[in-house]
mmCIF file of the N, C-alpha and C atoms, coordinates in Angstrom:
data_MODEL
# 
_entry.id   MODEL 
# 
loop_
_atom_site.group_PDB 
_atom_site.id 
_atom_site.type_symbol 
_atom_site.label_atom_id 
_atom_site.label_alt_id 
_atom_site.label_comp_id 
_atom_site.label_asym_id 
_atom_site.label_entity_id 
_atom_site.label_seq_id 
_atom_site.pdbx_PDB_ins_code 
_atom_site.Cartn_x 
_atom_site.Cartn_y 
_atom_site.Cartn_z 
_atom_site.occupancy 
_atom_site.B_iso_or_equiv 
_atom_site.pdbx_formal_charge 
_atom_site.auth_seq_id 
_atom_site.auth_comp_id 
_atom_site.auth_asym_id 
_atom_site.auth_atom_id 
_atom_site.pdbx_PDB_model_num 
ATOM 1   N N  . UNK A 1 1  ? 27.303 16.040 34.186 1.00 0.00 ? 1  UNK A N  1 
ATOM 2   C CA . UNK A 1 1  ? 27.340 17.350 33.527 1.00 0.00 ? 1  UNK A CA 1 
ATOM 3   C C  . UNK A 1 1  ? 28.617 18.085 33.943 1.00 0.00 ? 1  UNK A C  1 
ATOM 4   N N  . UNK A 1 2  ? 29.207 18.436 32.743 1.00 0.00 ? 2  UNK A N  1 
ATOM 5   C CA . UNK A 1 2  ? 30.457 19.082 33.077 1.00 0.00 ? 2  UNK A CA 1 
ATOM 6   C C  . UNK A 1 2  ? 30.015 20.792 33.980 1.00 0.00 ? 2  UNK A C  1 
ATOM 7   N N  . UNK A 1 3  ? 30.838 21.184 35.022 1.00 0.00 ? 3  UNK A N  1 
ATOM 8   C CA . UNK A 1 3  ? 30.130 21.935 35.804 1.00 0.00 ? 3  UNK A CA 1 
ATOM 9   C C  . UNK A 1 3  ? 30.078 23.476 35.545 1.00 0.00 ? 3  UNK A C  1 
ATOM 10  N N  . UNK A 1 4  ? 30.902 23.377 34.213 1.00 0.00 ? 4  UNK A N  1 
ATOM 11  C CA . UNK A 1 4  ? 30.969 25.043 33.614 1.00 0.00 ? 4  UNK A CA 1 
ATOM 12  C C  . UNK A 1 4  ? 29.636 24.473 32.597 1.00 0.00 ? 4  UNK A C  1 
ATOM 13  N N  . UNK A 1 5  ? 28.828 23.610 32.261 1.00 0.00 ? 5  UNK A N  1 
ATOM 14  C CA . UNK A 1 5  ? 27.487 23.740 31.812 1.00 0.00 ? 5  UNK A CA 1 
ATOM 15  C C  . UNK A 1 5  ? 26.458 24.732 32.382 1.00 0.00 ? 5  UNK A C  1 
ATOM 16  N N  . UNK A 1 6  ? 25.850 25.877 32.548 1.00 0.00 ? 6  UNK A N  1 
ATOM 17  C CA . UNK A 1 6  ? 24.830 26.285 33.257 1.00 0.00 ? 6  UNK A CA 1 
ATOM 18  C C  . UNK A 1 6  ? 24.230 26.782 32.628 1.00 0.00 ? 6  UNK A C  1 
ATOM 19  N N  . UNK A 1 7  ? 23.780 26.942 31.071 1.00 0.00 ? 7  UNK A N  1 
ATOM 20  C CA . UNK A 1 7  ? 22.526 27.054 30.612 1.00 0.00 ? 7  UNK A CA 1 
ATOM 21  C C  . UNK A 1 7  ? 21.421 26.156 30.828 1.00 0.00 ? 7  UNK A C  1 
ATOM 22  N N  . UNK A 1 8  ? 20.352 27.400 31.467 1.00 0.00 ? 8  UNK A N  1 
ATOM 23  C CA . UNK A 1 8  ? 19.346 26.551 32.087 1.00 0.00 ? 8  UNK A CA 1 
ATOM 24  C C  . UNK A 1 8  ? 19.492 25.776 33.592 1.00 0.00 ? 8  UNK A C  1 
ATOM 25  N N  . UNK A 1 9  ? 20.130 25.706 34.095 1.00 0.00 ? 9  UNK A N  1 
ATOM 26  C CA . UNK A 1 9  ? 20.631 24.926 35.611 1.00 0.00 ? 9  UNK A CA 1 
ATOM 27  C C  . UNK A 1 9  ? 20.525 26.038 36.185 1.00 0.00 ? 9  UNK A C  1 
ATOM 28  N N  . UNK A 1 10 ? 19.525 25.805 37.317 1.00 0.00 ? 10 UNK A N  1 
ATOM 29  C CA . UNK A 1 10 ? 19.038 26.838 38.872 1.00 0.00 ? 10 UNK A CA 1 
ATOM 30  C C  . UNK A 1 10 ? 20.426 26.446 39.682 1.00 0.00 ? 10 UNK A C  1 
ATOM 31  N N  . UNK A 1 11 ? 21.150 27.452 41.040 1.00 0.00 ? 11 UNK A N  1 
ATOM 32  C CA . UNK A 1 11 ? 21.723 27.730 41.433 1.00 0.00 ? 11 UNK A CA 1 
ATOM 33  C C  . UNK A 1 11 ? 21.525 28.397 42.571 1.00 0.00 ? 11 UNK A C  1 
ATOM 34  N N  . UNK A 1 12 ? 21.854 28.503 43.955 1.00 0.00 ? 12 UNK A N  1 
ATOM 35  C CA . UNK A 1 12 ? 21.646 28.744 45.033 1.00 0.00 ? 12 UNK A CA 1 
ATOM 36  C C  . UNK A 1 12 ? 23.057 29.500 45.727 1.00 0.00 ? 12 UNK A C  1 
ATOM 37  N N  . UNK A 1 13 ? 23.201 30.683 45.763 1.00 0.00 ? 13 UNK A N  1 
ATOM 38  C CA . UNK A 1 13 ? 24.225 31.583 46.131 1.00 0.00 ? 13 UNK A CA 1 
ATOM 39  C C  . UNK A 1 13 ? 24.587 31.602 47.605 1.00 0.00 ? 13 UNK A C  1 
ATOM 40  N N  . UNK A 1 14 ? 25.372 31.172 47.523 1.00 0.00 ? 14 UNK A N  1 
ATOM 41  C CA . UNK A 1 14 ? 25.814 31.169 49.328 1.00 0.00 ? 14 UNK A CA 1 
ATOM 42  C C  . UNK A 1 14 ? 25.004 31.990 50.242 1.00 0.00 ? 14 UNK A C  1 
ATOM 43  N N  . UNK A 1 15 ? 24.659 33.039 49.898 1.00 0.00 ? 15 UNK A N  1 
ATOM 44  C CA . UNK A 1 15 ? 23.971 33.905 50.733 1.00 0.00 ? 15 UNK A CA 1 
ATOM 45  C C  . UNK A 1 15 ? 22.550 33.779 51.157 1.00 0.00 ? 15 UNK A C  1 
ATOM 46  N N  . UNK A 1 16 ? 21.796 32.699 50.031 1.00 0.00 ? 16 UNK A N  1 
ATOM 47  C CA . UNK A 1 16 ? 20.592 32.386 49.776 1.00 0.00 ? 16 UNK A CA 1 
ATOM 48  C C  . UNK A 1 16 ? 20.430 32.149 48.605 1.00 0.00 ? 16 UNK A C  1 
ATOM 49  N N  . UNK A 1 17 ? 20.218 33.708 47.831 1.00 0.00 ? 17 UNK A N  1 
ATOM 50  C CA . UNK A 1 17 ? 19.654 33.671 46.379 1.00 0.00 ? 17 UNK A CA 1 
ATOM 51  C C  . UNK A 1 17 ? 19.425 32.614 45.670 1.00 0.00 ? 17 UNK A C  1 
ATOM 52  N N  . UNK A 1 18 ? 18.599 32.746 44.636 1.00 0.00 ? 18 UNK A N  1 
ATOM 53  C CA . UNK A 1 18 ? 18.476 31.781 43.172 1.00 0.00 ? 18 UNK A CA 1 
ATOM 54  C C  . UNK A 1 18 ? 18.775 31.968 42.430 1.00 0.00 ? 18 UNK A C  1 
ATOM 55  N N  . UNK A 1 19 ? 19.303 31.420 41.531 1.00 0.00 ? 19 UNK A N  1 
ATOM 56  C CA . UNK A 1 19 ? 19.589 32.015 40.287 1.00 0.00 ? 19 UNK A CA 1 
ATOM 57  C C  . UNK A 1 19 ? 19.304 31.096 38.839 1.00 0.00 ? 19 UNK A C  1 
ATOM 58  N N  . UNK A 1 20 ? 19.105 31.453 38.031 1.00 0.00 ? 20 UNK A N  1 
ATOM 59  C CA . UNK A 1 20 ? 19.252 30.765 36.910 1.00 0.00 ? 20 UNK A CA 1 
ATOM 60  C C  . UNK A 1 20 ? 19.843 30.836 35.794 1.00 0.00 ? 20 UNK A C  1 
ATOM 61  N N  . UNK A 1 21 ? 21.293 29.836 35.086 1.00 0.00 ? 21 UNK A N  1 
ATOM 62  C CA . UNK A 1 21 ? 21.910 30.129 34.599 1.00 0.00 ? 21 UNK A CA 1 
ATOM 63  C C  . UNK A 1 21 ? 21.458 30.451 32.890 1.00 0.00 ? 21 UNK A C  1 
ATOM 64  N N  . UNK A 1 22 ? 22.103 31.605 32.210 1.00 0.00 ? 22 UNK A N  1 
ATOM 65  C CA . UNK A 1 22 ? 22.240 31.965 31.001 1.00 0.00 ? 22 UNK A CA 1 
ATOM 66  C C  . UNK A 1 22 ? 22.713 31.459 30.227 1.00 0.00 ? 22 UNK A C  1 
ATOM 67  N N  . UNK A 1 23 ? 24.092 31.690 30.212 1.00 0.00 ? 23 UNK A N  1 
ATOM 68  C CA . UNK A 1 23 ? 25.326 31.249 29.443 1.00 0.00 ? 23 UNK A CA 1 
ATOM 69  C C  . UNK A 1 23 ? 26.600 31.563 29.765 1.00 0.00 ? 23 UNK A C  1 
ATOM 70  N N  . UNK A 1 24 ? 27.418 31.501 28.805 1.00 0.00 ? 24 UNK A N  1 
ATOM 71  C CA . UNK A 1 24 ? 28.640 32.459 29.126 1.00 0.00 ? 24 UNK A CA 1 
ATOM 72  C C  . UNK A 1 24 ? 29.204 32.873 28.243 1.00 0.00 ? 24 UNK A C  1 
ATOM 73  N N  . UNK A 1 25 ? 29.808 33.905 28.341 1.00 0.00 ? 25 UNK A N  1 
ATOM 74  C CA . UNK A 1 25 ? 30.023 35.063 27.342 1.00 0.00 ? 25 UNK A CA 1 
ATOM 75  C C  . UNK A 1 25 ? 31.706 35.486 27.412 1.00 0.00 ? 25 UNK A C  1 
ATOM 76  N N  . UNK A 1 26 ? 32.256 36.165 26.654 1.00 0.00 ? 26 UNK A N  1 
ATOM 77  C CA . UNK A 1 26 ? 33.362 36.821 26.820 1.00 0.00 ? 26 UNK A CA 1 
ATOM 78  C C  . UNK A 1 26 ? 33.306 38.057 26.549 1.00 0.00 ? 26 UNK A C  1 
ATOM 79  N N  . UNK A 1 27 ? 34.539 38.295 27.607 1.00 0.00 ? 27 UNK A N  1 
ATOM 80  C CA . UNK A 1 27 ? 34.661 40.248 27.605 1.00 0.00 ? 27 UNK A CA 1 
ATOM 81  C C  . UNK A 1 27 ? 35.145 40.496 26.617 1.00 0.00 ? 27 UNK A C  1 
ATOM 82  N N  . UNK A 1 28 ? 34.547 41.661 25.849 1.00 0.00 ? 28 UNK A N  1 
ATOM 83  C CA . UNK A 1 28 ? 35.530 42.292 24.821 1.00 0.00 ? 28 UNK A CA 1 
ATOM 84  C C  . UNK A 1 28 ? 36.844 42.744 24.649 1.00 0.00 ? 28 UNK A C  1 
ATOM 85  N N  . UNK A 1 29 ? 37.306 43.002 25.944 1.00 0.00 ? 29 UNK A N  1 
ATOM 86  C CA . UNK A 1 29 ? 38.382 44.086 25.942 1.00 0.00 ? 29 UNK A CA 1 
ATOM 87  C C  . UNK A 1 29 ? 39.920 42.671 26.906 1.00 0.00 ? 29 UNK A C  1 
ATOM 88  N N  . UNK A 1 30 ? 38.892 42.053 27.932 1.00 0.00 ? 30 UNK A N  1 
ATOM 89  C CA . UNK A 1 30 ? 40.122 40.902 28.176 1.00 0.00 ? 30 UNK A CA 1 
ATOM 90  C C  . UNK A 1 30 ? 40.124 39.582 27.627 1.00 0.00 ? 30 UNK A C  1 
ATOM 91  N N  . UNK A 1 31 ? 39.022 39.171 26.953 1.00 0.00 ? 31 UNK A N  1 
ATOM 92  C CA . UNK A 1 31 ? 38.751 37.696 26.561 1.00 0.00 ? 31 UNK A CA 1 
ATOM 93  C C  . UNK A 1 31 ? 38.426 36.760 27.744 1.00 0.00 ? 31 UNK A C  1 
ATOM 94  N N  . UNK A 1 32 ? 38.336 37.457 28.572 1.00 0.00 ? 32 UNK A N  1 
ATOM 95  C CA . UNK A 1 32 ? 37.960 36.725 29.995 1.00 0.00 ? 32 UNK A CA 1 
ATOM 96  C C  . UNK A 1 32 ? 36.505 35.474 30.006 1.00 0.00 ? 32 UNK A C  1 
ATOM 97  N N  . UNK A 1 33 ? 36.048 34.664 30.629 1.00 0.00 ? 33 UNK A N  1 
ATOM 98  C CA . UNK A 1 33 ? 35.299 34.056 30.026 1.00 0.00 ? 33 UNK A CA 1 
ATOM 99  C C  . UNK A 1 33 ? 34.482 34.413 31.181 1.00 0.00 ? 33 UNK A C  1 
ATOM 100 N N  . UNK A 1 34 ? 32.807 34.647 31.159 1.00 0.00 ? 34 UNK A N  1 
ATOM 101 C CA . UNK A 1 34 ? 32.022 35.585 31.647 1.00 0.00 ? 34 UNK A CA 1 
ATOM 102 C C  . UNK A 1 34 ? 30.583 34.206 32.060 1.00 0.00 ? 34 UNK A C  1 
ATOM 103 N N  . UNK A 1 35 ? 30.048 34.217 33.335 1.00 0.00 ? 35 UNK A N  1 
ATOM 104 C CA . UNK A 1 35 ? 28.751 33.403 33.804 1.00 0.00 ? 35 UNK A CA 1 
ATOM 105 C C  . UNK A 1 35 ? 28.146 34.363 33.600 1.00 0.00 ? 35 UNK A C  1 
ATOM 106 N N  . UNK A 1 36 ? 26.679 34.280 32.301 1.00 0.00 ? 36 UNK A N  1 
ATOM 107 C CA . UNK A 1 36 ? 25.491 35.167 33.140 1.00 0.00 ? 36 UNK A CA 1 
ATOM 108 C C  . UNK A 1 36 ? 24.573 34.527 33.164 1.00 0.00 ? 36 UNK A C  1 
ATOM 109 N N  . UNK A 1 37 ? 23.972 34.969 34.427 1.00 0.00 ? 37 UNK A N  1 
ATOM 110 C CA . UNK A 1 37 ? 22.768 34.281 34.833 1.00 0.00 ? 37 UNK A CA 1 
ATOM 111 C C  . UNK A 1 37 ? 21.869 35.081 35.257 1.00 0.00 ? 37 UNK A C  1 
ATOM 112 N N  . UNK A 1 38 ? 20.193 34.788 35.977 1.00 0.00 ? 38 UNK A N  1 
ATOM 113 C CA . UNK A 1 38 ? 19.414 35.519 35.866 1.00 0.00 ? 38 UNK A CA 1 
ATOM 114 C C  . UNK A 1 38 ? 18.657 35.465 37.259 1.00 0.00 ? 38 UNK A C  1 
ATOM 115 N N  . UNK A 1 39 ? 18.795 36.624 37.730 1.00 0.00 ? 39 UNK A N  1 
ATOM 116 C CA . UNK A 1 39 ? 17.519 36.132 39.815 1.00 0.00 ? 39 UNK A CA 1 
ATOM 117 C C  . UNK A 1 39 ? 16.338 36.557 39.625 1.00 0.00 ? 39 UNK A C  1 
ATOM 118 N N  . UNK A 1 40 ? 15.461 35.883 40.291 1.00 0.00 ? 40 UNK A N  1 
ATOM 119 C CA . UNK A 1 40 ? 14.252 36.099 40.485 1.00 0.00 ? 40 UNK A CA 1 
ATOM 120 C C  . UNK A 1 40 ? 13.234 37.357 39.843 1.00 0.00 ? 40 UNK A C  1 
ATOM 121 N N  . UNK A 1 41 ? 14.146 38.139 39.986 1.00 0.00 ? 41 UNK A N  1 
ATOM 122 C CA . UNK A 1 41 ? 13.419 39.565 39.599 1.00 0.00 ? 41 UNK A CA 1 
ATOM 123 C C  . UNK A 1 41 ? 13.746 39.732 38.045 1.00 0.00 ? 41 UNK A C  1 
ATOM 124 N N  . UNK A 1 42 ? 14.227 39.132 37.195 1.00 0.00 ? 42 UNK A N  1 
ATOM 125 C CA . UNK A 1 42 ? 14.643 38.893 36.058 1.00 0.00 ? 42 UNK A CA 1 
ATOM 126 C C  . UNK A 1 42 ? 16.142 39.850 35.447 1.00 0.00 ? 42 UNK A C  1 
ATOM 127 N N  . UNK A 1 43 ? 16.710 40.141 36.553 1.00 0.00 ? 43 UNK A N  1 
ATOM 128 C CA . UNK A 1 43 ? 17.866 41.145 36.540 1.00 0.00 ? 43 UNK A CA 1 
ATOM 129 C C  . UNK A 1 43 ? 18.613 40.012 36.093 1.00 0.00 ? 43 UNK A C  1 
ATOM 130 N N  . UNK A 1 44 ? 19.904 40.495 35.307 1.00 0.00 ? 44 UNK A N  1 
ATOM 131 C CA . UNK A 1 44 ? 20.645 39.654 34.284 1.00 0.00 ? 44 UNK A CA 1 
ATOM 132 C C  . UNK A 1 44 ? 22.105 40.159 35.182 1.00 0.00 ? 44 UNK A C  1 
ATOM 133 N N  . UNK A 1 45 ? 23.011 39.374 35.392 1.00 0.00 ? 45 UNK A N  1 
ATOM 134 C CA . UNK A 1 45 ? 24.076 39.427 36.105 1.00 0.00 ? 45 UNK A CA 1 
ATOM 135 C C  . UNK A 1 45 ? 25.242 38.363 35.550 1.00 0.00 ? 45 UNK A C  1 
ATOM 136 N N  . UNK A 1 46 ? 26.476 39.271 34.993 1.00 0.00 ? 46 UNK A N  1 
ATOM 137 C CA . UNK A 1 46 ? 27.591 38.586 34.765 1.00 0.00 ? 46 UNK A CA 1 
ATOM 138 C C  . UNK A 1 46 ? 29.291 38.660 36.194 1.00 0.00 ? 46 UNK A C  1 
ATOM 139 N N  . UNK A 1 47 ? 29.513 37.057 35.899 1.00 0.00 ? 47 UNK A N  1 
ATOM 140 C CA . UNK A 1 47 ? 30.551 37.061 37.089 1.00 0.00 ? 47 UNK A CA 1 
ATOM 141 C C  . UNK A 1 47 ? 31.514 36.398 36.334 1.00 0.00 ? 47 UNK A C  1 
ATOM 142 N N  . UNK A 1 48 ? 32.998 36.474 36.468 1.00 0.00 ? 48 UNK A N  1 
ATOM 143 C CA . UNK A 1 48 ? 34.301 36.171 36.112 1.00 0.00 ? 48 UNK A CA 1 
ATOM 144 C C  . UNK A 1 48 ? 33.878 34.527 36.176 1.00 0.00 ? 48 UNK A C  1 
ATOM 145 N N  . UNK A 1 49 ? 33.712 33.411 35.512 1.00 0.00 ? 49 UNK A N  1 
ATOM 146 C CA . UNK A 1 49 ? 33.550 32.320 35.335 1.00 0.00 ? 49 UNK A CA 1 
ATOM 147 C C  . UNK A 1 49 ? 34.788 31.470 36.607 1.00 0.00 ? 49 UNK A C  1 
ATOM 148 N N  . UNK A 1 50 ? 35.167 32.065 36.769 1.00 0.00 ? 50 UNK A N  1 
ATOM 149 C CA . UNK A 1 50 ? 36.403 31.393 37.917 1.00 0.00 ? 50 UNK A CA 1 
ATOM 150 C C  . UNK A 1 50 ? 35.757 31.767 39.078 1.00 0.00 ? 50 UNK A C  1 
ATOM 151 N N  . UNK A 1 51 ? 35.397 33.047 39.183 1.00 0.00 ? 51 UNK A N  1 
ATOM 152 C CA . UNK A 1 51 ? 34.805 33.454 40.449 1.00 0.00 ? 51 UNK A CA 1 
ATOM 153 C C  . UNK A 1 51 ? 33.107 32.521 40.556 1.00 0.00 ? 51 UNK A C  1 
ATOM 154 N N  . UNK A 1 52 ? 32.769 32.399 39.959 1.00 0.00 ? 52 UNK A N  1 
ATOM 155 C CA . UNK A 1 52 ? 31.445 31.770 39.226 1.00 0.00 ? 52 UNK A CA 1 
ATOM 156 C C  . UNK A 1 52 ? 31.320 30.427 40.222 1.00 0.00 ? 52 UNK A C  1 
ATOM 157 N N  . UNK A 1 53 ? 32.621 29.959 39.735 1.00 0.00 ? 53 UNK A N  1 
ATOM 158 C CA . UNK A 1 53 ? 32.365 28.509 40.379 1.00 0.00 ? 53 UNK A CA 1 
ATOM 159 C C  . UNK A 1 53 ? 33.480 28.155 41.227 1.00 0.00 ? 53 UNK A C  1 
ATOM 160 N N  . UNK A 1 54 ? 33.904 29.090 41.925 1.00 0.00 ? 54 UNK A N  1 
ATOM 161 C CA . UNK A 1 54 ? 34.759 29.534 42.789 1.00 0.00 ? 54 UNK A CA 1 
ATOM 162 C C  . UNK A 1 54 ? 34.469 29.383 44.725 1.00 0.00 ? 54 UNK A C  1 
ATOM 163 N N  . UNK A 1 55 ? 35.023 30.077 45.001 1.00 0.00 ? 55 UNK A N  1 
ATOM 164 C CA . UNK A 1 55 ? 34.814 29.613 46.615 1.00 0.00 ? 55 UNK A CA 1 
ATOM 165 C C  . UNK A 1 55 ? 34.743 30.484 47.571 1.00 0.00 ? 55 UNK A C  1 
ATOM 166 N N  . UNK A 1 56 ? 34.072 30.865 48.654 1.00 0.00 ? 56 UNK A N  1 
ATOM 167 C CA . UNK A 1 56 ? 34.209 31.709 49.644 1.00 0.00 ? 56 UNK A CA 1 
ATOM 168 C C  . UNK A 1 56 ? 34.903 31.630 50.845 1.00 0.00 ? 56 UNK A C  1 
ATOM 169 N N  . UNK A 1 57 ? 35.119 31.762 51.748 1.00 0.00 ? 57 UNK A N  1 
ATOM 170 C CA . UNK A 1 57 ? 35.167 31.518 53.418 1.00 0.00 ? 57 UNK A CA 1 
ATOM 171 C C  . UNK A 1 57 ? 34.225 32.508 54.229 1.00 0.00 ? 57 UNK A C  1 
ATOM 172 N N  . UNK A 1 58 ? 33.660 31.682 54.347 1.00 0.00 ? 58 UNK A N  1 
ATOM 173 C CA . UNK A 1 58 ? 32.764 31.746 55.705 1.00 0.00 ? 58 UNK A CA 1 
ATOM 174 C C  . UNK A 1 58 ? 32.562 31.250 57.154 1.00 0.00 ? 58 UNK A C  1 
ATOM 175 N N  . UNK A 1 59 ? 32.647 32.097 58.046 1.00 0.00 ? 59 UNK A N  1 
ATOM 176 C CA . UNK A 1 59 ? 33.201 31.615 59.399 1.00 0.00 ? 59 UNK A CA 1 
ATOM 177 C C  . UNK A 1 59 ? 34.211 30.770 59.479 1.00 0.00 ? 59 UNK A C  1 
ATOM 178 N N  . UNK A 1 60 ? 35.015 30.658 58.441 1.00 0.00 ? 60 UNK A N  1 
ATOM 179 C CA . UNK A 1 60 ? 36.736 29.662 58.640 1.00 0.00 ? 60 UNK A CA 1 
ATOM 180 C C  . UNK A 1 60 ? 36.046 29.008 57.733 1.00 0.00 ? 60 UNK A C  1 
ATOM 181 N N  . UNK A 1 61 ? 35.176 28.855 57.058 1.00 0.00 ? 61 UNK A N  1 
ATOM 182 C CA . UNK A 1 61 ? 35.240 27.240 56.244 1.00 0.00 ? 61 UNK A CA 1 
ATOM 183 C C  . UNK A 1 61 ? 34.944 27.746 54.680 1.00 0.00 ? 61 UNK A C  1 
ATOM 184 N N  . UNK A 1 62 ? 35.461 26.961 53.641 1.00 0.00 ? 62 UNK A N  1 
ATOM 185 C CA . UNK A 1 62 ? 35.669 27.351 52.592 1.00 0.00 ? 62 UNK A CA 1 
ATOM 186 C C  . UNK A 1 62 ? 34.211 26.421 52.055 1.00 0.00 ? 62 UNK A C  1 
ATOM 187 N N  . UNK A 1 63 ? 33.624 27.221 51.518 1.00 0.00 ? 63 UNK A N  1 
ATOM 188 C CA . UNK A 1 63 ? 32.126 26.774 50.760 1.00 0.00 ? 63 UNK A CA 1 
ATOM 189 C C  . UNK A 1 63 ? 32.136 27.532 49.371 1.00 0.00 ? 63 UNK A C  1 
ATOM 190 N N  . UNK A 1 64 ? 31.309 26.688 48.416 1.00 0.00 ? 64 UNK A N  1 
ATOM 191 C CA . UNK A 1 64 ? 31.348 27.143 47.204 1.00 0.00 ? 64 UNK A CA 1 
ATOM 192 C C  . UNK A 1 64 ? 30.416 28.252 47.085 1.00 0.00 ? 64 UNK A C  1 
ATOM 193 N N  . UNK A 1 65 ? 30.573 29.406 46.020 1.00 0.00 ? 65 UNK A N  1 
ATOM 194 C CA . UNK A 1 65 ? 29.954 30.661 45.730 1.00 0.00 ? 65 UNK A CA 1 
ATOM 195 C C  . UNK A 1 65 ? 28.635 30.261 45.381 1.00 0.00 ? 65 UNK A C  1 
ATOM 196 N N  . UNK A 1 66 ? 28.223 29.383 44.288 1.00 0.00 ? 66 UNK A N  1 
ATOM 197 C CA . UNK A 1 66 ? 26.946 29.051 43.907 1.00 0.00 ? 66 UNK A CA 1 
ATOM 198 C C  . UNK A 1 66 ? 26.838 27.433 43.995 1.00 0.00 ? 66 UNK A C  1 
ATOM 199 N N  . UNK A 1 67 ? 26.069 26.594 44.164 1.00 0.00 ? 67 UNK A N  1 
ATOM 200 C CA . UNK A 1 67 ? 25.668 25.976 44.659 1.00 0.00 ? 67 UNK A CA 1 
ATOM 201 C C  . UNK A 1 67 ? 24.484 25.487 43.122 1.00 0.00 ? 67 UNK A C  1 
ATOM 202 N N  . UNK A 1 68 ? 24.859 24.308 42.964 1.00 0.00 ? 68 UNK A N  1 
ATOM 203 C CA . UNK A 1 68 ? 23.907 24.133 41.320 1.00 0.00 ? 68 UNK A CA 1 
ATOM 204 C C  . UNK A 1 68 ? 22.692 23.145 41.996 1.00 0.00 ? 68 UNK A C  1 
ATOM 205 N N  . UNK A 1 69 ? 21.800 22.978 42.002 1.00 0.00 ? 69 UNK A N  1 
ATOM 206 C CA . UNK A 1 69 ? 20.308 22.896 42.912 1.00 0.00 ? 69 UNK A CA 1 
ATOM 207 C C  . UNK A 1 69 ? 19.530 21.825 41.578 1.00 0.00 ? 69 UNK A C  1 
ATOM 208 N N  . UNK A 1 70 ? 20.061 21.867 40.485 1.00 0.00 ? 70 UNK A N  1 
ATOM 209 C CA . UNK A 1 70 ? 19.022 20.766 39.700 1.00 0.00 ? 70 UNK A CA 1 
ATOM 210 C C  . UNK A 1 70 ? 20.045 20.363 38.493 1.00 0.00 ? 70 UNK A C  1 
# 
């Protein structure tokens, strides 16, 4: 599965969280290409698709932001 696929694919946020992916969308105003996905509580949340599947550092080590779980 190509890894910008996430409709429907659960996801695990560095921090913990779950998530479950939506789709992706674009901004009106930059054409930017947009992840939304959905947590537990059914709150709907969009992230910069780069940042999406993007990377953190934590304690020195570079780990991915979400984490695709199925």
């Amino acid at each position: 599965m190509d890894q910008y696929e996430v409709v429907g694919c659960r996801f695990r946020h560095y921090k913990g969280g779950l998530y479950k992916g939506m789709g992706e969308v674009i901004h009106t105003e930059t054409e930017e290409k947009l992840v939304t996905y959905e947590d537990m509580d059914g709150i709907l949340w969009a992230r910069p698709k780069d940042m999406f599947f993007g990377t953190v550092v934590v304690d020195g080590k570079e780990i991915k932001r979400f984490t695709k779980i199925n």
